[in-house]
N, CA, C and O atoms as a GROMACS GRO file, in nm:
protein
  400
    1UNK      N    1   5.347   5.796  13.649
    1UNK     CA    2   5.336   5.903  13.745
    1UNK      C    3   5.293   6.031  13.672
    1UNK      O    4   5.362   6.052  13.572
    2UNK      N    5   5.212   6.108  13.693
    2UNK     CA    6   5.185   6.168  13.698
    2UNK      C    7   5.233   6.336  13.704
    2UNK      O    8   5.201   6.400  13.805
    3UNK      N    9   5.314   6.408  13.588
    3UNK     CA   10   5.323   6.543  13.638
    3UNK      C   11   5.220   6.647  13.664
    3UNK      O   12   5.156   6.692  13.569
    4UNK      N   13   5.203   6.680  13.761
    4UNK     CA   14   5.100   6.780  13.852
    4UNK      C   15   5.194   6.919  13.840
    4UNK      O   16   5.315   6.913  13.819
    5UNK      N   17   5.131   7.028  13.853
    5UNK     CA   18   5.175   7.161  13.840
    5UNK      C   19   5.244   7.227  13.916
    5UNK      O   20   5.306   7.331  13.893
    6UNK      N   21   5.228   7.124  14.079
    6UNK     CA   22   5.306   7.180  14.162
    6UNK      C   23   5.494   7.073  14.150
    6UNK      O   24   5.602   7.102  14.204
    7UNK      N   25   5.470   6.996  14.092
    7UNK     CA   26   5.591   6.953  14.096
    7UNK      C   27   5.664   6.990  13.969
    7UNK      O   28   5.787   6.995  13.976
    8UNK      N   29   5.598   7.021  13.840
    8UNK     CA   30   5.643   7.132  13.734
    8UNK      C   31   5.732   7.244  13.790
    8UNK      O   32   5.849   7.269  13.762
    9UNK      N   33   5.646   7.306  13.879
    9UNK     CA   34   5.661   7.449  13.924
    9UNK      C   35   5.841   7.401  13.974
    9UNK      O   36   5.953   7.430  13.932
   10UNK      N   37   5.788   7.314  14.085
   10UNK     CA   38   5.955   7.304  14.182
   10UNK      C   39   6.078   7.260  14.055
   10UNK      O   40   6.188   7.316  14.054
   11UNK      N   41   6.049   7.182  13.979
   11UNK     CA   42   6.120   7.114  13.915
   11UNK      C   43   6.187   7.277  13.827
   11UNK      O   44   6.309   7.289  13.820
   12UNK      N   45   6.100   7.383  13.772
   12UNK     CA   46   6.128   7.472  13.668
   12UNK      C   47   6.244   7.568  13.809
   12UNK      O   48   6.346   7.630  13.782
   13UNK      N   49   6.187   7.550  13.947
   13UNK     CA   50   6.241   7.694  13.959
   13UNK      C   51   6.335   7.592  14.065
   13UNK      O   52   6.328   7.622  14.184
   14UNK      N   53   6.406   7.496  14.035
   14UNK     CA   54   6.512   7.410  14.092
   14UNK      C   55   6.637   7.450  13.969
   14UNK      O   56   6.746   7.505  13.982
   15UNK      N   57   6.586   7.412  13.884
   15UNK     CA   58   6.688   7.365  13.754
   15UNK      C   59   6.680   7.537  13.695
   15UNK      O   60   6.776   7.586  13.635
   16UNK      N   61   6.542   7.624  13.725
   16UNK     CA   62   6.592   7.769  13.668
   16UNK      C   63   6.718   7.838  13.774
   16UNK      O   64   6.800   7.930  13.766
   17UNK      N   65   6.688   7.761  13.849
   17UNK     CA   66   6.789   7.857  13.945
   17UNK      C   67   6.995   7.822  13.883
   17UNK      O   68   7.095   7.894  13.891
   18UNK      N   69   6.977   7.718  13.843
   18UNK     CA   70   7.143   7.689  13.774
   18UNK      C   71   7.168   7.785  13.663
   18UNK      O   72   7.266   7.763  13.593
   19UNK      N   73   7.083   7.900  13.634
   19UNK     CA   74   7.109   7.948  13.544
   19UNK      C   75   7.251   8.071  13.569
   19UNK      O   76   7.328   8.125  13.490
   20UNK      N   77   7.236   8.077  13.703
   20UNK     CA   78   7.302   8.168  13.768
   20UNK      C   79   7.473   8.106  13.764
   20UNK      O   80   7.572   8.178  13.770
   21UNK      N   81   7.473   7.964  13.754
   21UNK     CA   82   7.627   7.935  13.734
   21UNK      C   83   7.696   7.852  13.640
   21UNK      O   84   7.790   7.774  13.650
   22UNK      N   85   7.580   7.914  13.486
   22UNK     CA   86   7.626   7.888  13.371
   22UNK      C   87   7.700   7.979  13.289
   22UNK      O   88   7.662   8.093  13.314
   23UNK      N   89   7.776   7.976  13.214
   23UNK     CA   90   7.852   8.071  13.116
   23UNK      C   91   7.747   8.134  13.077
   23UNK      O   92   7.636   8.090  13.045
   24UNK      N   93   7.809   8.297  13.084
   24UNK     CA   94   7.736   8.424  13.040
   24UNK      C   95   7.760   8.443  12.890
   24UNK      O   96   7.870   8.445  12.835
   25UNK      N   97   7.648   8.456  12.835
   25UNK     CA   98   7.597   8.453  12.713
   25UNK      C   99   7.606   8.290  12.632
   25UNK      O  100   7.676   8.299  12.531
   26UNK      N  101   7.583   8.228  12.641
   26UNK     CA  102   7.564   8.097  12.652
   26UNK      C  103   7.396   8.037  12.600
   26UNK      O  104   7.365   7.944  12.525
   27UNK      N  105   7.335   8.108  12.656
   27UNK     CA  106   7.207   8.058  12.669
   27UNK      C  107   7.124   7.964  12.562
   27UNK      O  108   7.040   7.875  12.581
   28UNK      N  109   7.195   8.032  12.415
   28UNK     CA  110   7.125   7.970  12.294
   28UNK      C  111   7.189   7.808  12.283
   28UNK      O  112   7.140   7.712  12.225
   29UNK      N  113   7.336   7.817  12.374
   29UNK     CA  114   7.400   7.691  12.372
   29UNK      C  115   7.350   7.529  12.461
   29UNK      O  116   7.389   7.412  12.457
   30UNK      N  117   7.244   7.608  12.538
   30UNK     CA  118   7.228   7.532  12.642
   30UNK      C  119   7.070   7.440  12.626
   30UNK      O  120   6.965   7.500  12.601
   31UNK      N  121   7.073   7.323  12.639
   31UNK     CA  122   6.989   7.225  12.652
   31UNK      C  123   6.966   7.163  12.750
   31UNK      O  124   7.058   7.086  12.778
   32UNK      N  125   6.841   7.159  12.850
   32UNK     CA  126   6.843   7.074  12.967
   32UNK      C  127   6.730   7.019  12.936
   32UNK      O  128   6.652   7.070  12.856
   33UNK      N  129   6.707   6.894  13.008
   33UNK     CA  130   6.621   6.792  13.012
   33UNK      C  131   6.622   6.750  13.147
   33UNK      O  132   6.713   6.752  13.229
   34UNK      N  133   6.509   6.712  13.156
   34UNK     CA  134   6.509   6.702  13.297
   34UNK      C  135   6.386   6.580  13.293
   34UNK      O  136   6.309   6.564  13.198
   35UNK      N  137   6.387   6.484  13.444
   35UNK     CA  138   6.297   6.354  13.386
   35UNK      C  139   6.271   6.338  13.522
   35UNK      O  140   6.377   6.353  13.581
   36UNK      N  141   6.189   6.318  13.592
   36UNK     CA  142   6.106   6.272  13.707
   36UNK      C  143   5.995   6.152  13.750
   36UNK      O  144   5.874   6.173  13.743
   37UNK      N  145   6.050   6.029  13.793
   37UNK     CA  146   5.935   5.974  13.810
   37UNK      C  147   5.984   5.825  13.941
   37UNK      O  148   6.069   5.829  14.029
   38UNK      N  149   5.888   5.707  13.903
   38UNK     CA  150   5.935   5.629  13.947
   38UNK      C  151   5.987   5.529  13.882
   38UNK      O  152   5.922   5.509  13.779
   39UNK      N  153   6.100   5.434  13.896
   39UNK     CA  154   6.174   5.374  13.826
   39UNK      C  155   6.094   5.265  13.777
   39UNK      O  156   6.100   5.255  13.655
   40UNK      N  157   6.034   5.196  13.825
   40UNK     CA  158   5.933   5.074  13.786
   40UNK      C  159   5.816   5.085  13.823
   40UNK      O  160   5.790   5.184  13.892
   41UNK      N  161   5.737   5.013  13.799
   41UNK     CA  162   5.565   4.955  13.889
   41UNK      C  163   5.621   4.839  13.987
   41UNK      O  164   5.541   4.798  14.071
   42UNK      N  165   5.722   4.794  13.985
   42UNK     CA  166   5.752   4.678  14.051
   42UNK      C  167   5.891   4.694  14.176
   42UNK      O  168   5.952   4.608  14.239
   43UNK      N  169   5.904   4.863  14.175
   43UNK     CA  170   5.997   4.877  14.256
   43UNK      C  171   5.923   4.897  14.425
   43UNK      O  172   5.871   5.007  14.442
   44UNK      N  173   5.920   4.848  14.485
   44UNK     CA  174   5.878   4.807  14.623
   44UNK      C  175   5.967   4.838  14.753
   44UNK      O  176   5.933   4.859  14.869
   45UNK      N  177   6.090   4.835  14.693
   45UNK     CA  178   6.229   4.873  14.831
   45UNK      C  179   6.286   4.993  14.784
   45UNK      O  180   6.251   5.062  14.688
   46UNK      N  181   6.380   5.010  14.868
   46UNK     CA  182   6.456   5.143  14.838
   46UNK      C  183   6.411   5.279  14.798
   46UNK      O  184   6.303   5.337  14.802
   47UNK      N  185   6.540   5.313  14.755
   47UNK     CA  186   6.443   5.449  14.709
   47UNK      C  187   6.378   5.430  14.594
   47UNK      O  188   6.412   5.348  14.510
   48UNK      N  189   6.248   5.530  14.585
   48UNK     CA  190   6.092   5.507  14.473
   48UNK      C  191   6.120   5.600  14.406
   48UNK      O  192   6.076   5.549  14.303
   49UNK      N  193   6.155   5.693  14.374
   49UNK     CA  194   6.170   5.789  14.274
   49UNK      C  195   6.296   5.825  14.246
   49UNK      O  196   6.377   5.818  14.339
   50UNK      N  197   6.331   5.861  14.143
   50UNK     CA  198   6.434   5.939  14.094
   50UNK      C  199   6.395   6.099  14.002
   50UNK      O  200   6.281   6.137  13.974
   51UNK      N  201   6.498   6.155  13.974
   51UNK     CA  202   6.546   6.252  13.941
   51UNK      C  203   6.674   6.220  13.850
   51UNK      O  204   6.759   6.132  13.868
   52UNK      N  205   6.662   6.333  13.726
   52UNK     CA  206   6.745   6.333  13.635
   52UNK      C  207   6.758   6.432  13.554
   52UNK      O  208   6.661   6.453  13.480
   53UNK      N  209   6.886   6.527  13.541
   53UNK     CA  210   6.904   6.633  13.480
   53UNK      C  211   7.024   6.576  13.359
   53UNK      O  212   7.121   6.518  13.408
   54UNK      N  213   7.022   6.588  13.237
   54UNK     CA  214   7.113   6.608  13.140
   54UNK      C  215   7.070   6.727  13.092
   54UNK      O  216   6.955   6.757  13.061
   55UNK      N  217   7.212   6.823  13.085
   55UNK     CA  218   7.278   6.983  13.016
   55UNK      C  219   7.325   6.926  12.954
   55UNK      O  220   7.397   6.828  12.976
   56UNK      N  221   7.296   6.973  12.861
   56UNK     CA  222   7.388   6.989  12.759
   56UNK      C  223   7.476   7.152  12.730
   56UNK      O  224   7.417   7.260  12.731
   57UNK      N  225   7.584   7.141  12.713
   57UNK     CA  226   7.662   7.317  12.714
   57UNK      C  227   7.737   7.308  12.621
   57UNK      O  228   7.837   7.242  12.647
   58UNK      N  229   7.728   7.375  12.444
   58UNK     CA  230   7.748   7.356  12.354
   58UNK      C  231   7.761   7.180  12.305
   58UNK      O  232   7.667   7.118  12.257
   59UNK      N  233   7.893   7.124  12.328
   59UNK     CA  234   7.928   7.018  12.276
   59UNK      C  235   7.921   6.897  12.430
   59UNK      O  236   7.921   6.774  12.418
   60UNK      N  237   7.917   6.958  12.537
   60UNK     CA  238   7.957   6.896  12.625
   60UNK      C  239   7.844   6.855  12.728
   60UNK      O  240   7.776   6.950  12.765
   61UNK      N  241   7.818   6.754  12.770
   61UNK     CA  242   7.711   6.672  12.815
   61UNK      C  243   7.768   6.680  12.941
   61UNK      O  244   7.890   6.671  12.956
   62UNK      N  245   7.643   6.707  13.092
   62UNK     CA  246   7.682   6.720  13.191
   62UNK      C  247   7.546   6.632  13.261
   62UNK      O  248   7.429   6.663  13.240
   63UNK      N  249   7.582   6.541  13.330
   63UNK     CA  250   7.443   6.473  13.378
   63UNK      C  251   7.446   6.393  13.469
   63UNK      O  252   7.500   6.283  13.477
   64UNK      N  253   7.350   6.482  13.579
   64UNK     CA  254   7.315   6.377  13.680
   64UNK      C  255   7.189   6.309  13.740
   64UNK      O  256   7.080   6.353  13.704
   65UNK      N  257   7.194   6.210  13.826
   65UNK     CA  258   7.117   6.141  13.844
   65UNK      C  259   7.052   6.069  14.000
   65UNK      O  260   7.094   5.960  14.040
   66UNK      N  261   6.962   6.138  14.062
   66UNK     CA  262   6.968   6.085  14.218
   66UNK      C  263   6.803   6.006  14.234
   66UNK      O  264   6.694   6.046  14.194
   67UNK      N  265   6.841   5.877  14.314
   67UNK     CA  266   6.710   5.844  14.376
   67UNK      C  267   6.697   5.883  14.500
   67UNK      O  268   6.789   5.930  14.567
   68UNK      N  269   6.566   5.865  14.543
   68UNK     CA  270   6.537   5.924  14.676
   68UNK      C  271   6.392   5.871  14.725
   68UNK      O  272   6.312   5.838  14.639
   69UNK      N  273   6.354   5.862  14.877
   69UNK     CA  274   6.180   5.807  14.902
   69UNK      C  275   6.114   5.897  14.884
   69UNK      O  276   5.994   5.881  14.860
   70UNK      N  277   6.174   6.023  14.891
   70UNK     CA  278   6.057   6.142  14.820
   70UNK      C  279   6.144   6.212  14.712
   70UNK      O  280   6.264   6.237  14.705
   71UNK      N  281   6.031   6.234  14.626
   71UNK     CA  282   6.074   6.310  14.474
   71UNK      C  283   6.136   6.459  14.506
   71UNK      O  284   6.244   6.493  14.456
   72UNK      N  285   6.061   6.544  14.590
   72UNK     CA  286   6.116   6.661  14.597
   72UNK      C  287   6.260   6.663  14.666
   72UNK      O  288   6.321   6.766  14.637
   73UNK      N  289   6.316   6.595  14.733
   73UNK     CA  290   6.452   6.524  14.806
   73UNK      C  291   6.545   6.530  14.716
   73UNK      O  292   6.647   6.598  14.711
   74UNK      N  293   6.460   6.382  14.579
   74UNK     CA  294   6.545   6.379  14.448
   74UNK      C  295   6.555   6.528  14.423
   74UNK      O  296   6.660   6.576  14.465
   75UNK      N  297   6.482   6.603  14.372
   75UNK     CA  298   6.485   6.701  14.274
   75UNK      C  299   6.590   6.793  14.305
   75UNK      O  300   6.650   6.846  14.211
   76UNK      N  301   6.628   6.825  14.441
   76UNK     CA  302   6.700   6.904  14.560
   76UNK      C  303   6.838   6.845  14.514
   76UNK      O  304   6.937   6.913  14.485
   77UNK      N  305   6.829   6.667  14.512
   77UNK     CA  306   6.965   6.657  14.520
   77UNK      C  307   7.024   6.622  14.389
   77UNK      O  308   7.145   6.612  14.370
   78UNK      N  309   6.934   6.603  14.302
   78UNK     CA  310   6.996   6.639  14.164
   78UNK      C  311   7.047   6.775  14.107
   78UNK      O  312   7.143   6.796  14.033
   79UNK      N  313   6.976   6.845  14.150
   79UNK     CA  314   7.018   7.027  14.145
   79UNK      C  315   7.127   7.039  14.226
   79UNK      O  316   7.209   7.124  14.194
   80UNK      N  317   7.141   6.989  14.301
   80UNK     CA  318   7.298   7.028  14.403
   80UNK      C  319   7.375   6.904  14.327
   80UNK      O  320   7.480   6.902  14.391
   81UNK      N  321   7.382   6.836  14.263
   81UNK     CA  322   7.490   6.734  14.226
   81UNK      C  323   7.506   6.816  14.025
   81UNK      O  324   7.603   6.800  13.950
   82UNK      N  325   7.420   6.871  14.005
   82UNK     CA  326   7.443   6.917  13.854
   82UNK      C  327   7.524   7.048  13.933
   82UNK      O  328   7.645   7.046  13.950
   83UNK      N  329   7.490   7.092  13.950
   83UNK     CA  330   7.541   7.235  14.013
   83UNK      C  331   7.731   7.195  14.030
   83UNK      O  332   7.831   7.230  13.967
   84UNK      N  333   7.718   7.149  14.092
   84UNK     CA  334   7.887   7.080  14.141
   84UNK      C  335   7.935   7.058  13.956
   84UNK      O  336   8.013   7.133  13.898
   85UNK      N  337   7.893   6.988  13.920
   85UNK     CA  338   7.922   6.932  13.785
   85UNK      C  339   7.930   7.071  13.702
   85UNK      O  340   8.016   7.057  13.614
   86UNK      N  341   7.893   7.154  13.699
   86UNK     CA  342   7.835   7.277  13.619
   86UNK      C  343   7.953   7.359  13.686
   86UNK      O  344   8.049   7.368  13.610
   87UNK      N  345   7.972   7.421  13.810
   87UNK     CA  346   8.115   7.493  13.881
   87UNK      C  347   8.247   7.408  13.798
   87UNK      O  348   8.316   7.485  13.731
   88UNK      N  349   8.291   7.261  13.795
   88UNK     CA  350   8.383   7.168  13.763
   88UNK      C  351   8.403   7.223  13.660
   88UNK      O  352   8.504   7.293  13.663
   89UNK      N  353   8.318   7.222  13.513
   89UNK     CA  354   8.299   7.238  13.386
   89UNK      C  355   8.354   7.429  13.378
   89UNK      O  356   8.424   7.485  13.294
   90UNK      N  357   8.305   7.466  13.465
   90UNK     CA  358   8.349   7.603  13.449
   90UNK      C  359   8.535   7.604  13.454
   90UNK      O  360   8.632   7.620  13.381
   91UNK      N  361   8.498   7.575  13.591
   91UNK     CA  362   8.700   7.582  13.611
   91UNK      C  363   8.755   7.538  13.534
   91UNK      O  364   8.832   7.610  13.470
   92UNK      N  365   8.740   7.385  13.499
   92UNK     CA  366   8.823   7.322  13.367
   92UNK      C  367   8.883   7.413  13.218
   92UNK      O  368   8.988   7.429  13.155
   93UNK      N  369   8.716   7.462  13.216
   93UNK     CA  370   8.698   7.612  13.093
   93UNK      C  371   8.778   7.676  13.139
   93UNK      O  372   8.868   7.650  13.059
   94UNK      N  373   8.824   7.746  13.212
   94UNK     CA  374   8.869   7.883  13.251
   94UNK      C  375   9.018   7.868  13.271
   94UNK      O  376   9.111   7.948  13.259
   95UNK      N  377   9.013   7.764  13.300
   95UNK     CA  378   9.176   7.694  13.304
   95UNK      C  379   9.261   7.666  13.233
   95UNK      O  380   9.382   7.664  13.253
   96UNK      N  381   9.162   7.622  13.082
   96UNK     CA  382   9.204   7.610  12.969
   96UNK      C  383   9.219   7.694  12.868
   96UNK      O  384   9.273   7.658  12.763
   97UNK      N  385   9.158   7.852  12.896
   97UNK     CA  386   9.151   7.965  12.836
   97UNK      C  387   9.254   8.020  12.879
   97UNK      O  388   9.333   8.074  12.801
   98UNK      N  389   9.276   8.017  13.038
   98UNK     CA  390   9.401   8.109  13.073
   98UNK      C  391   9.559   8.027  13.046
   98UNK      O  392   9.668   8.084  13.058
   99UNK      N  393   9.540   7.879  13.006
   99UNK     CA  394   9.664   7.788  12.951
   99UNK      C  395   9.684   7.777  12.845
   99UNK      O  396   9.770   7.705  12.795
  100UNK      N  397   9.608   7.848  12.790
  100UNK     CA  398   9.556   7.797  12.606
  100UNK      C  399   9.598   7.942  12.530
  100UNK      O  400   9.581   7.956  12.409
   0.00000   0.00000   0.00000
């Protein structure tokens, strides 16, 4: 498959937008990867594409993963399922700072 510029674009300003509910000052800590396509040449049923975000946030690996019949669907619902994962990771942090 093919990355085209318009699905670059969605993909940068999907996953730029989580920047907003990552730890402040953080940034040099943070690694994302992000992977888009279709799972096989031989996948014929179900859902045809997936979506896939692994963060990395210093030591700690956060990663999710959605298929879907359209890619931009995936991309939507991988960004709302990292997002959840990314709030979790916060509280846990913050929980453990104010217990610690």
């Amino acid at each position: 498959m093919e990355l085209t510029p318009a699905i670059k674009d969605y993909v940068d300003e999907k996953v730029g937008s989580l920047a907003k509910f990552l730890p402040p000052n953080s940034a040099d800590l943070i690694e994302a990867r992000v992977e888009v396509g279709k799972p096989s040449k031989h996948h014929h049923t179900g859902p045809v594409y997936y979506a896939e975000v692994n963060l990395k946030i210093g030591g700690k690996l956060i990663r999710a993963n959605e298929e879907n019949y359209d890619l931009y669907a995936a991309i939507d619902k991988v960004r709302d399922e990292i997002e959840i994962q990314i709030k979790k990771f916060k509280e846990k942090r913050n929980d453990a700072q104010r217990h610690g």
